[in-house]
PAZAPA-4460 file (N, C-alpha, C; in steps of 0.05 Angstrom, whole numbers, plus 32768, in hexadecimal, padded with zeros to 4 digits):
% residues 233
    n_x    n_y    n_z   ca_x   ca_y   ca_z    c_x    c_y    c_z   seq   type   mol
   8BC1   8AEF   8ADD   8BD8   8B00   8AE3   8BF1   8AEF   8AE4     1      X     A
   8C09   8AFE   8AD3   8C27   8ADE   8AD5   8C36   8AFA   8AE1     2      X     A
   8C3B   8AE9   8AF8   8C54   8AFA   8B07   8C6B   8AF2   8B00     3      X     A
   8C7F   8B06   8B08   8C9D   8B0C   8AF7   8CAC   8B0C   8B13     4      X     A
   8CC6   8AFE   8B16   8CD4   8B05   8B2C   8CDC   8B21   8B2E     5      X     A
   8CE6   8B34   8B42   8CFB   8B44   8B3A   8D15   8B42   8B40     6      X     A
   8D1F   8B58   8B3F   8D39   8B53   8B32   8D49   8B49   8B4F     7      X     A
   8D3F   8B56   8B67   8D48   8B4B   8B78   8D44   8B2C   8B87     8      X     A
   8D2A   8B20   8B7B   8D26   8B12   8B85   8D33   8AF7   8B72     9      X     A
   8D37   8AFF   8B54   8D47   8AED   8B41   8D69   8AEE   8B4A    10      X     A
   8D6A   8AFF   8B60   8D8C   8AFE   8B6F   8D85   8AEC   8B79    11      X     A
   8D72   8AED   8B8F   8D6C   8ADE   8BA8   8D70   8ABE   8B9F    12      X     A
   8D67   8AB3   8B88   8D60   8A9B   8B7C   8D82   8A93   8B71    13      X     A
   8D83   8AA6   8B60   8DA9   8AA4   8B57   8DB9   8A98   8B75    14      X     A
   8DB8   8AA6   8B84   8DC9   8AA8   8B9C   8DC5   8A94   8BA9    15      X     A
   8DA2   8A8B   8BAE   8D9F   8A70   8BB9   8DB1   8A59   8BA4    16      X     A
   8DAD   8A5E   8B89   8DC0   8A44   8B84   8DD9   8A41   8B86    17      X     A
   8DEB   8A60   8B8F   8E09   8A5D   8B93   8E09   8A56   8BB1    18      X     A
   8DF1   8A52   8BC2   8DF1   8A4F   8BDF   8DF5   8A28   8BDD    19      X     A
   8DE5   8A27   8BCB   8DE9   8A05   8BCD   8E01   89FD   8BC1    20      X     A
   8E07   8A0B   8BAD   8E20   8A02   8BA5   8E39   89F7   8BB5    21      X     A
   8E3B   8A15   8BCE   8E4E   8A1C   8BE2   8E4E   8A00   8BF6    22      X     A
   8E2B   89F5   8BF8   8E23   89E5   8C0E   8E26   89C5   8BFE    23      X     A
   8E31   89C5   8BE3   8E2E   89A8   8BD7   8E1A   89A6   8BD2    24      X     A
   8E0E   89AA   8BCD   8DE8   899F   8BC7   8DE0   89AD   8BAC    25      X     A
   8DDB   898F   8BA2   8DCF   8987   8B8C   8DB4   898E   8B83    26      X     A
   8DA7   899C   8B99   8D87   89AA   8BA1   8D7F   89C9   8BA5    27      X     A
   8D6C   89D2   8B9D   8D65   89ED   8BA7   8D4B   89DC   8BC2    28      X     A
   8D55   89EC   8BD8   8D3E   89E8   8BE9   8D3C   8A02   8BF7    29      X     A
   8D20   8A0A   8C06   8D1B   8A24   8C14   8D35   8A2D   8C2A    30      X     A
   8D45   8A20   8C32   8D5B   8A27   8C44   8D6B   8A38   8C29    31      X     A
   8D76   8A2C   8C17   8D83   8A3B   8C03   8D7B   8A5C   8BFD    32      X     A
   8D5D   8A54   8C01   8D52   8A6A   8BF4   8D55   8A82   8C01    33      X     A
   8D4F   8A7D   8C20   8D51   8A8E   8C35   8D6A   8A98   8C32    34      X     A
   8D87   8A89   8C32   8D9F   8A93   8C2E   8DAA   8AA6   8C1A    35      X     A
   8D96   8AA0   8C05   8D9D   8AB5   8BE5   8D96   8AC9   8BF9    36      X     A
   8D7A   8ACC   8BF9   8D72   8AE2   8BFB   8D7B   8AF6   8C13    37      X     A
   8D85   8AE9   8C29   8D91   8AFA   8C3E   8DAB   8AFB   8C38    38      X     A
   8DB3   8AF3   8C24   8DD7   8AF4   8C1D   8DD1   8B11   8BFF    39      X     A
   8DBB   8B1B   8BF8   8DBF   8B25   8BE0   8DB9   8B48   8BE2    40      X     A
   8DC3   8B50   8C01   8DBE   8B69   8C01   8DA3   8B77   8C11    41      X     A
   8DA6   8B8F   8C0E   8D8A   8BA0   8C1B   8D75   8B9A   8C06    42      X     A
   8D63   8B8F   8C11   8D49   8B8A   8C02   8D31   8B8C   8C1A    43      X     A
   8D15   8B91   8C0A   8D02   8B93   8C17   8CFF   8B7C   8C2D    44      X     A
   8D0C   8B61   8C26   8D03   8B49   8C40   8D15   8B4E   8C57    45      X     A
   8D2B   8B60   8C4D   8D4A   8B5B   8C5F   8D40   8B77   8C75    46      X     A
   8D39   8B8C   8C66   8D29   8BA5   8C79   8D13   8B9C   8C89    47      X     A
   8D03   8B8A   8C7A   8CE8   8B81   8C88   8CF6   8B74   8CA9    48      X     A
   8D02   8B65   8CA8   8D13   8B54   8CB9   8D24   8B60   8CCE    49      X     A
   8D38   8B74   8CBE   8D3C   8B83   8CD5   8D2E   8B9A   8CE5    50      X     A
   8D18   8BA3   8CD7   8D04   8BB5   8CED   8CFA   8B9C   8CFF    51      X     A
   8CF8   8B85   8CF5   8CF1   8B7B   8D0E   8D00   8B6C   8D28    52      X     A
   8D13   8B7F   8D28   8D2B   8B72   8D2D   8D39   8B5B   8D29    53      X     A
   8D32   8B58   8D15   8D48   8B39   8D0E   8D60   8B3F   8CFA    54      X     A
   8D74   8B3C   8D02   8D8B   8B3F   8CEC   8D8D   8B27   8CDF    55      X     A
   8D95   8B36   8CC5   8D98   8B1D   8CAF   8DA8   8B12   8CAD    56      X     A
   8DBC   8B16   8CB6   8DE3   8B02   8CBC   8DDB   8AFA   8CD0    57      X     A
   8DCD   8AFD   8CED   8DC9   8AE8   8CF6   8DB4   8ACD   8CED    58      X     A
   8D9E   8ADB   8CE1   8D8B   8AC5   8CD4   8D9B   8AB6   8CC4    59      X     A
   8DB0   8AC0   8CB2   8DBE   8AAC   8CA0   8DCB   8A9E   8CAD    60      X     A
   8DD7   8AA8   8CC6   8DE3   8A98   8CCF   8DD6   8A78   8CE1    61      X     A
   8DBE   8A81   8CF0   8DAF   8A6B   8CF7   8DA1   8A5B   8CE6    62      X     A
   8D9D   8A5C   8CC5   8D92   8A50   8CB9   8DB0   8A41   8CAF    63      X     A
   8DC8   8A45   8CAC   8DD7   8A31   8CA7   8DDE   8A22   8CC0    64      X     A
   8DDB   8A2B   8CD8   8DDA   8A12   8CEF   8DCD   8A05   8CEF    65      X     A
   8DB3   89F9   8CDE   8DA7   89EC   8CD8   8DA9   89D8   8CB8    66      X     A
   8DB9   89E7   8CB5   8DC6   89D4   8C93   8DE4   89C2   8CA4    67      X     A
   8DE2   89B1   8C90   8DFB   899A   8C8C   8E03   899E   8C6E    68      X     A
   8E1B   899D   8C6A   8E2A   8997   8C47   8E1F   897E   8C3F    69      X     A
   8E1E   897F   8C29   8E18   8965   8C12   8E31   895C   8C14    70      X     A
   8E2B   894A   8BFE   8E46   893B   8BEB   8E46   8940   8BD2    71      X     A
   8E2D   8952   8BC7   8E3D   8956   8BA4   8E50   896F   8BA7    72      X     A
   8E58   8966   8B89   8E67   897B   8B85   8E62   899F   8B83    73      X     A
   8E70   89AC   8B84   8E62   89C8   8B85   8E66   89D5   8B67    74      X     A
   8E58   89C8   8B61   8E51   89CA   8B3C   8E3C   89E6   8B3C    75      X     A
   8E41   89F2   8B22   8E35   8A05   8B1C   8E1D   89FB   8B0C    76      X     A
   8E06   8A09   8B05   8DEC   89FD   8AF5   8DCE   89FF   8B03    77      X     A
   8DBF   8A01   8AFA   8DA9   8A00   8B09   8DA9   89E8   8B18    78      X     A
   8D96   89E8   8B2A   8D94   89CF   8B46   8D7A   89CB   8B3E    79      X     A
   8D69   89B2   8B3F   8D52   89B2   8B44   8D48   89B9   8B5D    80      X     A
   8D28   89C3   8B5A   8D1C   89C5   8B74   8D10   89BC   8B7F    81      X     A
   8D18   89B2   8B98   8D09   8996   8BB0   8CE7   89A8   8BAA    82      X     A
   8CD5   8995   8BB3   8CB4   8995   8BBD   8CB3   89B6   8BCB    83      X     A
   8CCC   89B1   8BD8   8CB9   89C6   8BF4   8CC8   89E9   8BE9    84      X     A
   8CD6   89E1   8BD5   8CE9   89FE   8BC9   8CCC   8A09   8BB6    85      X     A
   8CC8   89EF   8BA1   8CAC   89F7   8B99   8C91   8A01   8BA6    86      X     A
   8C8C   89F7   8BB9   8C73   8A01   8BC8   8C7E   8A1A   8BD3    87      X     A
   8C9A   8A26   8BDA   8CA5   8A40   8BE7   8C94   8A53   8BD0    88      X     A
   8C9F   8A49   8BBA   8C9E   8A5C   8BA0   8C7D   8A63   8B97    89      X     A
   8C6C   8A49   8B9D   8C50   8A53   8B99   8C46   8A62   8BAE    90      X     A
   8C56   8A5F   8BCA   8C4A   8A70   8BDD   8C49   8A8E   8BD2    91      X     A
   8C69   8A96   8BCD   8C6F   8AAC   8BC4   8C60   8ABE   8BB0    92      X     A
   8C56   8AAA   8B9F   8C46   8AB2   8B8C   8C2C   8AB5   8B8F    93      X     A
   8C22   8AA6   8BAA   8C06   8AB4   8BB0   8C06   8ACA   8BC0    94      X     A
   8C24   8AD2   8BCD   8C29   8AEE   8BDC   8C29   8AFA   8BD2    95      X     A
   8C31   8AF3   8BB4   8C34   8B13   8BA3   8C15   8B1B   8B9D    96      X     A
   8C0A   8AFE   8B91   8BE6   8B06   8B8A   8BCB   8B17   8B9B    97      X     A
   8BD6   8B07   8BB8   8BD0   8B14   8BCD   8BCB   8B30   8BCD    98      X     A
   8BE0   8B38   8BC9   8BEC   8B5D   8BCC   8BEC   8B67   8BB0    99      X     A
   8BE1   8B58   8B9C   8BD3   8B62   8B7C   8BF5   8B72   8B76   100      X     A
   8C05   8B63   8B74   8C1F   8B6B   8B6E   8C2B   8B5B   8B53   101      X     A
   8C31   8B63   8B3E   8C42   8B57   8B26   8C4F   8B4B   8B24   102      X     A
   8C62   8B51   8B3C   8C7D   8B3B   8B39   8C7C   8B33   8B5C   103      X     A
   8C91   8B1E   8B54   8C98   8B1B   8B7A   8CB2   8B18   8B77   104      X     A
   8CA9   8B2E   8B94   8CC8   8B34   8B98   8CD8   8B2A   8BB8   105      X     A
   8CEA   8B38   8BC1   8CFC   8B23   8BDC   8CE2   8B1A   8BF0   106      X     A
   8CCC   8B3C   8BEF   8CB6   8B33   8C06   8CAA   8B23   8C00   107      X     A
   8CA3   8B18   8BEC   8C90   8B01   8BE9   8CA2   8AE4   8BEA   108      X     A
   8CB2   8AE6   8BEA   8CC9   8ACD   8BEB   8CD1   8ACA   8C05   109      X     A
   8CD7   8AE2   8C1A   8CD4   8AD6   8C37   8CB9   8AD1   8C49   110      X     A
   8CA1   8AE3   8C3A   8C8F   8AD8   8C42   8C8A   8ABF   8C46   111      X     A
   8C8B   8AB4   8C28   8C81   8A9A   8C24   8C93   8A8A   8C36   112      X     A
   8CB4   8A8F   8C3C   8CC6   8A82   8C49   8CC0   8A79   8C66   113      X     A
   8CB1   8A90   8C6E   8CA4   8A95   8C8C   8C87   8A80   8C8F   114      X     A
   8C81   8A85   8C6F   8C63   8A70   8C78   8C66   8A52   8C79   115      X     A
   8C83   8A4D   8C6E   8C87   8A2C   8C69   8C83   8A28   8C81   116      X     A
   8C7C   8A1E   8C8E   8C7A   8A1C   8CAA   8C92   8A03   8CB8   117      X     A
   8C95   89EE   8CA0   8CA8   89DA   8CA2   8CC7   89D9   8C9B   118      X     A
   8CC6   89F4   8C8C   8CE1   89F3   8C89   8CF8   8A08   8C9D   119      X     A
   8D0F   89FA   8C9E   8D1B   8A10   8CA6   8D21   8A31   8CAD   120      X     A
   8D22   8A37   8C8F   8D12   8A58   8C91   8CFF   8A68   8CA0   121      X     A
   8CEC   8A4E   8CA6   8CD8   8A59   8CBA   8CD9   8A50   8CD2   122      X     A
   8CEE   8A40   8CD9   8CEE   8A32   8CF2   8D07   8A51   8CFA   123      X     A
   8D17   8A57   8CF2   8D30   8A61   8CFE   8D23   8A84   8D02   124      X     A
   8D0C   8A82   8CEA   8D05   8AA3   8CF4   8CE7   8A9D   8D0E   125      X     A
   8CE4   8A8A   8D0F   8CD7   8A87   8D30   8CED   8A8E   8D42   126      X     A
   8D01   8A7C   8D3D   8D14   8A7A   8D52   8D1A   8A97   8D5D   127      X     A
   8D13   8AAD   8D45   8D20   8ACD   8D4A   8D08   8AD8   8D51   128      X     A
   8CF2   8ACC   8D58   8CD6   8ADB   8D56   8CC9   8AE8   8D41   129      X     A
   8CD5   8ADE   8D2D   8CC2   8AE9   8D1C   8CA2   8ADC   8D0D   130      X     A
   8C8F   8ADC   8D10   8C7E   8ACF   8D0E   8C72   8ADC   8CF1   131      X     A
   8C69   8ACD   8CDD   8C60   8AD0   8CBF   8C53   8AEE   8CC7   132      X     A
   8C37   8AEF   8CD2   8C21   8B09   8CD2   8C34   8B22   8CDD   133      X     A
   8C4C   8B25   8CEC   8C58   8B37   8CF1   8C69   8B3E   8CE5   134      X     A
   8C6B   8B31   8CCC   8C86   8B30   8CBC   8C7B   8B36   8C9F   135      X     A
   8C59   8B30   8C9E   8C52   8B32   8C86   8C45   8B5D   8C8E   136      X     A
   8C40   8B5B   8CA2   8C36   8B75   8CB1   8C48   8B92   8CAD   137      X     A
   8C64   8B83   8CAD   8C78   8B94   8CAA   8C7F   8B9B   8C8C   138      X     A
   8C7B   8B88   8C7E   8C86   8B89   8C65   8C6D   8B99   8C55   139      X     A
   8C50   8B9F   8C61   8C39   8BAC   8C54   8C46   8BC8   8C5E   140      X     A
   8C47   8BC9   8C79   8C50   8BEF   8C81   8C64   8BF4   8C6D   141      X     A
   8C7E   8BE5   8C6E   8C96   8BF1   8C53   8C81   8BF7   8C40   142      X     A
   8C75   8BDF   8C32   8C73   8BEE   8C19   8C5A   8C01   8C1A   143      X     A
   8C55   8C06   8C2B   8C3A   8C15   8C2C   8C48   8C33   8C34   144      X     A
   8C60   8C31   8C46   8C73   8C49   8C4B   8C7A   8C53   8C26   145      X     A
   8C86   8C44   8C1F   8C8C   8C3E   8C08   8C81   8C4C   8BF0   146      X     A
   8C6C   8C48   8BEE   8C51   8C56   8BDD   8C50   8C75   8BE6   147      X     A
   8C50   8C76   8BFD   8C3C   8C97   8C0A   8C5E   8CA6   8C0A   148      X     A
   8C77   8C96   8C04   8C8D   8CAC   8C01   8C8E   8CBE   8BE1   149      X     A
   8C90   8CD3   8BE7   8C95   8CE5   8BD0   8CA4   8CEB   8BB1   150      X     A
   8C93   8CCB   8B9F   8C98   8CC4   8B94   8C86   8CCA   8B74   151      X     A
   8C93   8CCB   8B62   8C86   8CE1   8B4B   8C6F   8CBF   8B37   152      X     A
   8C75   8CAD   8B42   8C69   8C8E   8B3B   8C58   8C8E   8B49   153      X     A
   8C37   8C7E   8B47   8C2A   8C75   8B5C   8C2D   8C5A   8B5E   154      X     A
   8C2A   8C47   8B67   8C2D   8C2C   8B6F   8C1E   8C21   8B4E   155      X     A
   8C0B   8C25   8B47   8C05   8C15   8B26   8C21   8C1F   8B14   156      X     A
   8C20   8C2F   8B1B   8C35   8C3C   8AFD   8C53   8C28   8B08   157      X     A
   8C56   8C2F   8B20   8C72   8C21   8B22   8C70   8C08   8B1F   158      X     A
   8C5C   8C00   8B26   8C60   8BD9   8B1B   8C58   8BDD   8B03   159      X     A
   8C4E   8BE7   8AEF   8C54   8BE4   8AD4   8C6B   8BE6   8AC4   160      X     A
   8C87   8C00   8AD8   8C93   8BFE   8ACE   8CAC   8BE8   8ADA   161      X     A
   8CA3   8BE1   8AEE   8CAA   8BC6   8AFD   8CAA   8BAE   8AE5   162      X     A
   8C95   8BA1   8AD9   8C94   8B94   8AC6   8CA0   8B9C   8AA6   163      X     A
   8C9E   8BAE   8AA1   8CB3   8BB5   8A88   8CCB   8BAF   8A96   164      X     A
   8CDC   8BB7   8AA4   8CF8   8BB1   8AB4   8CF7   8B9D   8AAF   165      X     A
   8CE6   8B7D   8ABD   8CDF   8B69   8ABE   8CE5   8B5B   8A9A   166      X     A
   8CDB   8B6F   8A95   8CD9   8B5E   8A71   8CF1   8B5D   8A69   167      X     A
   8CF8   8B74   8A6C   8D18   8B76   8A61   8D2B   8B66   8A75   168      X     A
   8D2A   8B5B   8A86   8D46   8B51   8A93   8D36   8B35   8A90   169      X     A
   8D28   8B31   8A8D   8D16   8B18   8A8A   8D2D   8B09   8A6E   170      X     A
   8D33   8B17   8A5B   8D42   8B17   8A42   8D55   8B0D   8A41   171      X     A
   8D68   8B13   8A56   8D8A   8B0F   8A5B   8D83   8AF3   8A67   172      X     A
   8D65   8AF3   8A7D   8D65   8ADA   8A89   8D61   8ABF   8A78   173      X     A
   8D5A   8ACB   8A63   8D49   8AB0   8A51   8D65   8AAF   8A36   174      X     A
   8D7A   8AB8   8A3F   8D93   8AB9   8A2A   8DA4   8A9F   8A38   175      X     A
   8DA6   8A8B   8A20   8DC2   8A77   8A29   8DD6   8A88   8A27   176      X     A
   8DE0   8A97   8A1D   8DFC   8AA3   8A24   8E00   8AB2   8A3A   177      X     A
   8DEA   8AC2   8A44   8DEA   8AC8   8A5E   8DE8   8AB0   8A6D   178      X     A
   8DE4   8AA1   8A6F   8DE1   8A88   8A84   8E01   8A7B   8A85   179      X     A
   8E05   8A81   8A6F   8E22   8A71   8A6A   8E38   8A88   8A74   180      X     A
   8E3B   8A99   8A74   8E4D   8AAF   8A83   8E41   8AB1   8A98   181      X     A
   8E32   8AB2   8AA8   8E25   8AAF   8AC3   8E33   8A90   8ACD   182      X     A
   8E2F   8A7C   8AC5   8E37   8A71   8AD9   8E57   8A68   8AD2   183      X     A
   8E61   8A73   8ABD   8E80   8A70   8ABC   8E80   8A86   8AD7   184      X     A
   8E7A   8A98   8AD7   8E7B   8AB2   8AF0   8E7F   8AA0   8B0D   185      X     A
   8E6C   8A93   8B0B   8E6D   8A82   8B28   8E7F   8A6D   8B2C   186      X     A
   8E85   8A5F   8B18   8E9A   8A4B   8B19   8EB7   8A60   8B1C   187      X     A
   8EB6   8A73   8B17   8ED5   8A7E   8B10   8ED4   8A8A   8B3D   188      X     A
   8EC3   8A90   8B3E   8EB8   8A99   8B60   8EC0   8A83   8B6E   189      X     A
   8EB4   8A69   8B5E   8EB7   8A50   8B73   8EDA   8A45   8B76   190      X     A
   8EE3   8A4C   8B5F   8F09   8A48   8B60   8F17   8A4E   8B6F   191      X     A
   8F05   8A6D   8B6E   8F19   8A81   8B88   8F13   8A85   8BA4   192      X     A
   8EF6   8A7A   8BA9   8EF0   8A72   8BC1   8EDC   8A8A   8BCA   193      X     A
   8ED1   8A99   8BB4   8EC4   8AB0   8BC1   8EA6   8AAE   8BC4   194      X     A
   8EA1   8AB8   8BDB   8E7F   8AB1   8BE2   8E6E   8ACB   8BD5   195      X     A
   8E7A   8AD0   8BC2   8E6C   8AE1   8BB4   8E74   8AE8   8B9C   196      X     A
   8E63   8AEE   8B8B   8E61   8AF9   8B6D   8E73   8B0E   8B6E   197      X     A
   8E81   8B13   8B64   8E88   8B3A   8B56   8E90   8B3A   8B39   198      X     A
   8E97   8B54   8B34   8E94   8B5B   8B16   8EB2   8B57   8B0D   199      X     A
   8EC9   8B42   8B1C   8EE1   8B42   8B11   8ED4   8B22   8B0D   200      X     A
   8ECE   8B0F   8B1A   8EC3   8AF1   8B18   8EA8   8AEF   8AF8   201      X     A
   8EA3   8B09   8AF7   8E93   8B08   8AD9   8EAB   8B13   8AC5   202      X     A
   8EBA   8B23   8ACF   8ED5   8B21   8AAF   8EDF   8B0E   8AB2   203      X     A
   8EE0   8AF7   8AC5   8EF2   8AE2   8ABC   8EE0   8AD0   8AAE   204      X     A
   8EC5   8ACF   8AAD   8EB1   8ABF   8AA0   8EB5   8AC8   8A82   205      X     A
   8EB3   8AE4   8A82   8EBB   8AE7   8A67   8ED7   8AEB   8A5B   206      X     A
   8EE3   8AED   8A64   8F03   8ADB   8A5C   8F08   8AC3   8A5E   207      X     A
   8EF3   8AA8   8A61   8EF5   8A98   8A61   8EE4   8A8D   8A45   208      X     A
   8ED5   8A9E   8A43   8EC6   8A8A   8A2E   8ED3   8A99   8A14   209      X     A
   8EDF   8A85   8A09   8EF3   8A8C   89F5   8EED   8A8F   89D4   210      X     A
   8EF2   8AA6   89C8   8EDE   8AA3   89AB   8ECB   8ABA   89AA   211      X     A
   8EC5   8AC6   89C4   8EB8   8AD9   89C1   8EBD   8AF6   89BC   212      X     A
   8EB2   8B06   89A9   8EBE   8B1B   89A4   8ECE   8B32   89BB   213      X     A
   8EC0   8B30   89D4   8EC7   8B42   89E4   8EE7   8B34   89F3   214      X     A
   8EE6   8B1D   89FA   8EFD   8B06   8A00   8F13   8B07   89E9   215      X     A
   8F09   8B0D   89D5   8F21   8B1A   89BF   8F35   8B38   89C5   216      X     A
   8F1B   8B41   89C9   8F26   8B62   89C9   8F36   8B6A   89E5   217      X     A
   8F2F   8B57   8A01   8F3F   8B54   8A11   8F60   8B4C   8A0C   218      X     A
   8F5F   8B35   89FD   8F6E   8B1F   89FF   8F86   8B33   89EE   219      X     A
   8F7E   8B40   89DC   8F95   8B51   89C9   8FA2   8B67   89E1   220      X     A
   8F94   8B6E   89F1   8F9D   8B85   89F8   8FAE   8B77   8A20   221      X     A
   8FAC   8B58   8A19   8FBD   8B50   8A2B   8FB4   8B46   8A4A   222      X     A
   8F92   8B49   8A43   8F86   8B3E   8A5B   8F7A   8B2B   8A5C   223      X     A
   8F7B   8B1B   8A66   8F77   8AF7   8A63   8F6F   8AF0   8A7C   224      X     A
   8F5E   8AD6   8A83   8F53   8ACE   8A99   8F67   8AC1   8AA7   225      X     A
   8F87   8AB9   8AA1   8F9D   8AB3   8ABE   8FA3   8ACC   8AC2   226      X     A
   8FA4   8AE3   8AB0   8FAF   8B00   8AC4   8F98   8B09   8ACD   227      X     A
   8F7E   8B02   8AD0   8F6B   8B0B   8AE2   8F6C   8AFB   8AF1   228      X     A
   8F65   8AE2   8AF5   8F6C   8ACD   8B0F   8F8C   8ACF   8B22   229      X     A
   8FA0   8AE0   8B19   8FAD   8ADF   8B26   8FAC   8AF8   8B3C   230      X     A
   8F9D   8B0E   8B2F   8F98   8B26   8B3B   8F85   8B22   8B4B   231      X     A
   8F6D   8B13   8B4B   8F57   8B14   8B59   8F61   8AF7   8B6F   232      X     A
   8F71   8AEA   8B6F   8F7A   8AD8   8B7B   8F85   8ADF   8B96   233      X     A
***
């Protein structure tokens, strides 16, 4: 069986590397990871978490009281990943196998975060009481709520069409030009100081990369990446 991220959990990973960026670090490690993923919205780990009472701005917030800044620069690009980012990721992937699931998604990524037992992630959600078996307990009722809601899919059919989704965005992922307007996106974010992505920091990626047909058809009609940087500024 080859599991596929989804789409939320390929944020979670994006976001961990604009988390290191923010922090100087030259590295993906499980602290990063924890930060994507509680920085990337309502998702199954962020619900799991708060039924158990733990809020996720405060978890983000105690997992960076535990980080210090680097000294590299806050360069855009993939980061390699330390030992213990990799063993996060095989955890994840035996949570998804576990639960005979296709892809893994945020729950299998804080699971595994919870089971590191050494890293951060799992030290700061002790600190909130959350313990792995109550957290993995919670995240079976969702999706088991999940399933028995009145839905015209049964759980096979939707992860099949879970994996077609998968295939297709799998596509854009495996595109250098998507990679290359993605992280012009982030560098144009990192200029202006914003701790987050939006869809005016991706038109300046593509008004930046110059030569391209759509960067043409802007540029005639008078919109250019200094009159977007000055607006979004």
């Amino acid at each position: 069986m080859k599991e596929r991220f989804s789409e939320r959990a390929r944020n979670a990973m994006a976001l961990a590397n604009l988390e290191a960026s923010k922090l100087n670090h030259d590295y993906l490690a499980p602290f990063h990871l924890m930060l994507g993923t509680l920085s990337g919205g309502e998702c199954l780990a962020t619900t799991a978490l708060s039924a158990l009472n733990c809020n996720p701005d405060d978890a983000r917030r105690r997992v960076l009281e535990h980080v210090e800044k680097g000294q590299a620069s806050g360069s855009v690009g993939r980061r390699a990943q330390t030992k213990e980012m990799k063993d996060v990721i095989s955890l994840a992937i035996a949570e998804a196998r576990k639960l005979e699931h296709r892809y893994v998604g945020t729950e299998h990524l804080m699971l595994a975060l919870s089971e590191y037992k050494d890293g951060i992630p799992a030290k700061v959600l002790r600190e909130m009481g959350i313990a792995y078996d109550s957290l993995r307990d919670k995240i079976l009722s969702l999706l088991e709520a999940s399933d028995s809601a009145s839905q015209a899919l049964t759980s096979g059919r939707r992860g099949e069409l879970q994996w077609i989704h998968q295939q297709e965005l799998a596509k854009a992922f495996r595109s250098p030009k998507f990679w290359h307007t993605l992280l012009l996106a982030v560098d144009s974010a990192n200029q202006l100081g914003a701790g987050e992505i939006d869809q005016g920091h991706l038109l300046l990626a593509i008004l930046r990369d110059e030569g391209t047909d759509v960067q043409r058809l802007l540029a005639e009609k008078g919109v250019t990446a200094d009159w977007v940087r000055d607006r979004l500024g």
